[in-house]
N, C-alpha and C positions, 0 to 999 in steps of 0.2 A: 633236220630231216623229218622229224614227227608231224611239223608245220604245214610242209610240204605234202607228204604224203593224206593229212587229215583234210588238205584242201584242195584235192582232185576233186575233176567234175564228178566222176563217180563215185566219191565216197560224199559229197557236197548233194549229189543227188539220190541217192539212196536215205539220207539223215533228211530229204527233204527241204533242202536247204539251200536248193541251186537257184545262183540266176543266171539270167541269158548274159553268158561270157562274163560273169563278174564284175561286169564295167567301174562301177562303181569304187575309186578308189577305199573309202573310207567304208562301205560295205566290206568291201575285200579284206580291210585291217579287221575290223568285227570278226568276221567270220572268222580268219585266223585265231583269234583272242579267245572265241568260242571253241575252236580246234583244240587250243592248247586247253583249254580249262577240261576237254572233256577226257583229253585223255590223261590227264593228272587225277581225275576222277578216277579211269578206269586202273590207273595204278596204285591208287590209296584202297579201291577197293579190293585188289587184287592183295594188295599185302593184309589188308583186313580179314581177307578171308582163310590167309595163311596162320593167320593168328588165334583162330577159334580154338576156344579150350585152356589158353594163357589169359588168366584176364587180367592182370595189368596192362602189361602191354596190349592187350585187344583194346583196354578202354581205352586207353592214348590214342590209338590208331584210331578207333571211333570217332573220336574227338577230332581228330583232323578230317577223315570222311566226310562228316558234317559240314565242317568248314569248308571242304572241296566243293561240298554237290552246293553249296551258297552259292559260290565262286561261280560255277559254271551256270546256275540258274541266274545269275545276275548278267553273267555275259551274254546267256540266248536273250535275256530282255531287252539287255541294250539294243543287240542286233536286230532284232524284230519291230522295237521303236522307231529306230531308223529307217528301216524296208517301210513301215507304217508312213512315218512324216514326207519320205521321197520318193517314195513310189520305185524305187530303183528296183527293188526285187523281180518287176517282169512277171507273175505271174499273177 
């Protein structure tokens, strides 16, 4: 559902992230990959934030935040290299 909902045109166009109709199969898997990475983010950070003031548990939590916002910085790159090499992006 998360998938789905992160890859409307309207949420795809708002994050600046839209192409003309998605054509592009393998754009379209990116872009998903990047949907999910980002809201894994927003929920590592969302539990990190629940955490302030415990700090074991906050470092733990830390520590994966980190390793999320990689994750999602790795998948905007990928996607963006490809919109790069094929032009498929449309804008």
């Amino acid at each position: 559902m998360r998938s789905f909902i992160a890859t409307t045109r309207s949420n795809a166009r708002r994050c600046g992230l839209e192409t003309p109709f998605m054509i592009c199969p393998i754009a379209t898997n990116l872009f998903e990959d990047y949907a999910s990475a980002v809201m894994e983010l927003f929920d590592a950070t969302d539990r990190l934030a629940n955490l302030v003031g415990q700090h074991g548990p906050f470092e733990d939590e830390r520590k994966y935040t980190e390793q999320v916002r990689g994750k999602c910085s790795a998948a905007r790159s990928v996607l963006e290299q490809h919109w790069a090499q094929h032009t498929c992006r449309g804008t």
